[in-house]
N, C-alpha and C positions, 0 to 999 in steps of 0.2 A: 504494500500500500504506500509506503512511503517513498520506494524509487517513482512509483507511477507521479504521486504528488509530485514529484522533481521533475519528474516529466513535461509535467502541465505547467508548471511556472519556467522550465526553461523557454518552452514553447511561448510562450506571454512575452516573457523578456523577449525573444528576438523578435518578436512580431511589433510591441512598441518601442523598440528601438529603431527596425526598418519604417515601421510610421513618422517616425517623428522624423529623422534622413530624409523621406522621400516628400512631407509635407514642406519640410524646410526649402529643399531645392523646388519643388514645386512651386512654392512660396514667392519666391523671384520672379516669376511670370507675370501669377496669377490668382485670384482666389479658388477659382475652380481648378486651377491644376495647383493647387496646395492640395484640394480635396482627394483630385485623384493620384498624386504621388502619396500622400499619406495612405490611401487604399491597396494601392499596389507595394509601399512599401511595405506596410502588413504583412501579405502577401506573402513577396518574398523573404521576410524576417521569419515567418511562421515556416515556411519549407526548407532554410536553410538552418533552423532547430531539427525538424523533422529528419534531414539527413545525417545531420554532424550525429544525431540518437543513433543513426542506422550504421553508420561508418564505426559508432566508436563500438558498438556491439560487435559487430563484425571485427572490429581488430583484436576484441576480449576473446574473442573463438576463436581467431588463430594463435592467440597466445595460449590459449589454453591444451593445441594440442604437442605432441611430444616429440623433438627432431627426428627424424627422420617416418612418421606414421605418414599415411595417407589412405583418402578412403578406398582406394585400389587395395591397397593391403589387406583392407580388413573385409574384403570379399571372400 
């Protein structure tokens, strides 16, 4: 329960930090492209949490297996 919680607040942080980035530069323009950089920076703030989750699990599994195994072997 409590990785998952970490989960969901890593995911929040990177989604209003990409908000806030992409309102800012949007902001420059325009009010309506603050709106939509702020959206899209969401966005992509929430899917590059979603991947960095997936990458770093994927690196825990291959550390976890043992030099020289592989799943060939264990046919």
């Amino acid at each position: 329960m409590k990785e998952r919680i970490k989960q969901i607040l890593l995911r929040a942080r990177y989604a209003a930090i990409g908000a806030a980035i992409g309102a800012a530069i949007g902001g420059l323009f325009s009010r309506n492209a603050a709106s939509t950089g702020g959206a899209i920076g969401g966005l992509v703030g929430a899917t590059v949490a979603e991947t960095r989750g997936t990458v770093e699990g994927a690196i825990e599994d291959v550390r976890g297996r043992t030099p020289g195994s592989s799943d060939i072997d264990r046919e």
